[in-house]
C-alpha positions as CSV (number, residue, x, y, z in Angstrom):
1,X,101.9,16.1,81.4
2,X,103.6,12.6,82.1
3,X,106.6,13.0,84.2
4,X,109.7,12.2,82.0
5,X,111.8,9.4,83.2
6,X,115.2,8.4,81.9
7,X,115.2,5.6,79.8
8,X,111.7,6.8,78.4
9,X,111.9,6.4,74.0
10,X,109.5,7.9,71.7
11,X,109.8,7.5,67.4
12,X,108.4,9.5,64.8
13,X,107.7,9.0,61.4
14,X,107.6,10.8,58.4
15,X,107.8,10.6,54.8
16,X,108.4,13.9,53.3
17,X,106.6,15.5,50.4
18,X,107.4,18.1,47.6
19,X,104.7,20.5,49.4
20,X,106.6,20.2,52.7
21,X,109.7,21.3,51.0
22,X,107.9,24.2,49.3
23,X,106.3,25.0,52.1
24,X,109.5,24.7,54.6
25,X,111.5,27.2,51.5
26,X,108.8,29.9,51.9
27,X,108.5,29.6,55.5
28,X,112.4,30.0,55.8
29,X,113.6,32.0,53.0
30,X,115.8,29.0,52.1
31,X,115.1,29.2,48.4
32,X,118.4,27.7,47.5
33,X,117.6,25.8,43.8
34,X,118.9,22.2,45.2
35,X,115.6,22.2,47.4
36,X,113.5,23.6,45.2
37,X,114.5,21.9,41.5
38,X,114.1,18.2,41.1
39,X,117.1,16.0,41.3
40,X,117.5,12.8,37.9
41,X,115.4,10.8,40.2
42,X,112.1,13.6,40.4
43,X,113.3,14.3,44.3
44,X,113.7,17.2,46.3
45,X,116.7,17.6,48.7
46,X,114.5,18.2,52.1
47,X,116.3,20.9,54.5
48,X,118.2,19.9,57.4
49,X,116.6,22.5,59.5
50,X,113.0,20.3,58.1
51,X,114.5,16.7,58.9
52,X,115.0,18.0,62.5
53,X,111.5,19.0,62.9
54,X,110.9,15.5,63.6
55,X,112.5,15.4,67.0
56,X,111.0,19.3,67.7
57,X,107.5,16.6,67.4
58,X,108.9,14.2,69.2
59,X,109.8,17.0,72.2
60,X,106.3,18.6,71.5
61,X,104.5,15.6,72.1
62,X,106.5,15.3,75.7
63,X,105.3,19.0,76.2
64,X,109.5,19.7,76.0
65,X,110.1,23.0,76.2
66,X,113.8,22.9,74.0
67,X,116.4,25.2,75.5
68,X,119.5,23.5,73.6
69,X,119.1,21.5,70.2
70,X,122.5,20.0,68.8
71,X,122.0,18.4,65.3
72,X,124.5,16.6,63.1
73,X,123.3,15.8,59.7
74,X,124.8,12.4,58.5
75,X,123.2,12.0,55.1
76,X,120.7,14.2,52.8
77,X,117.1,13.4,53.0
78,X,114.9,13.5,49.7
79,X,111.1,13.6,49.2
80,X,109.5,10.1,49.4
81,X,112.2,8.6,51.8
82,X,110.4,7.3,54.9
83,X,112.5,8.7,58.0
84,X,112.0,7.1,61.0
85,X,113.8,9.5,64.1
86,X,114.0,7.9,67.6
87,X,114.1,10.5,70.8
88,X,115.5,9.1,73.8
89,X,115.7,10.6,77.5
90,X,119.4,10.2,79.2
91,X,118.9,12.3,82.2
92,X,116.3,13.8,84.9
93,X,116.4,16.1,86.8
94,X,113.4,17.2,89.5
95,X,113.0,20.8,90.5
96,X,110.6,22.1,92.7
97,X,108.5,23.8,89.3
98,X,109.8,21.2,86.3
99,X,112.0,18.2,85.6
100,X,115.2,19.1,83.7
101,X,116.3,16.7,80.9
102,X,118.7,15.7,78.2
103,X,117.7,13.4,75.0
104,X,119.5,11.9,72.4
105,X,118.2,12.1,68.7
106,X,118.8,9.0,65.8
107,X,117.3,9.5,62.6
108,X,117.5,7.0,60.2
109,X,115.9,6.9,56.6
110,X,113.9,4.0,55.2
111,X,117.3,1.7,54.7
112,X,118.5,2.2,58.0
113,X,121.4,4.6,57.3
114,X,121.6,7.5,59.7
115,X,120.9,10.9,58.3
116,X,120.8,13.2,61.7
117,X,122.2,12.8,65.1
118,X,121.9,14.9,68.3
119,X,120.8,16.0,71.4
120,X,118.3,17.9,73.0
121,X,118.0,19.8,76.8
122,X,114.8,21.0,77.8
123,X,112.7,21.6,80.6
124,X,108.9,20.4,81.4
125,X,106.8,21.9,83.4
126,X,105.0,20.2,86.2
C-alpha cells in the first residue's frame, strides 16, 4: 500500500472490444439490443456502467476501497474507441486505521471529447 497523497494522478487506458460488451451484457443482464446489435459503422454502444470500470481499475490499483462513486456520462462510448480516463486525488484524510479520500474522474475518448465525469470517496487501509 502507498499512502495516498492529494495531488497524486493515475490514467488508464482502454480500448473496448465486442467480447467486453458481450461479456459485460451477460454479466449484467443488460441485454438491451443497442449494446448488443451493431451500429452502420460495425460498433457496439459499450455500457456506461462498463466505461466506469476504468476508474473502479484505477481505484483498484490504489487498493481504494469505493464507498461513493458519482458518474456523469457525457458522450456514448463504441467498441474500438481508445478511452483514456484520468483519476485524481483532491483530498486526504489520515485516521488512526486508513486514509480517507475523494478523487475526481475525466474520461475522454481517443479525440479528446469527454464521455464520463465524476467522483469517487473511498477509504485505504493502512
Amino acid at each position: 500500500m502507498t499512502r495516498p497523497s492529494e495531488g497524486d494522478t493515475r490514467t488508464f487506458e482502454r480500448t473496448f472490444t465486442p467480447e467486453d460488451v458481450r461479456q459485460f451484457a451477460e454479466v449484467s443482464g443488460d441485454e438491451q439490443p443497442r449494446h448488443l446489435e451493431p451500429d452502420d459503422r460495425g460498433r457496439l454502444l459499450v455500457h456506461g456502467l462498463l466505461t466506469a470500470t476504468m476508474p473502479t481499475k484505477i481505484g483498484g490499483d490504489m487498493e481504494v476501497l469505493g464507498r461513493t462513486m458519482n458518474f456523469a456520462f457525457q458522450k456514448p462510448v463504441y467498441t474500438g474507441e481508445t478511452v483514456t480516463c484520468e483519476m485524481t486525488v483532491e483530498e486526504v484524510a489520515e485516521r488512526s486505521d486508513r486514509y480517507d479520500l475523494s478523487a475526481a474522474v475525466a474520461c475522454e475518448n481517443e479525440e479528446g471529447e469527454t464521455v464520463l465525469t465524476g467522483t469517487v470517496e473511498g477509504l485505504v487501509w493502512k
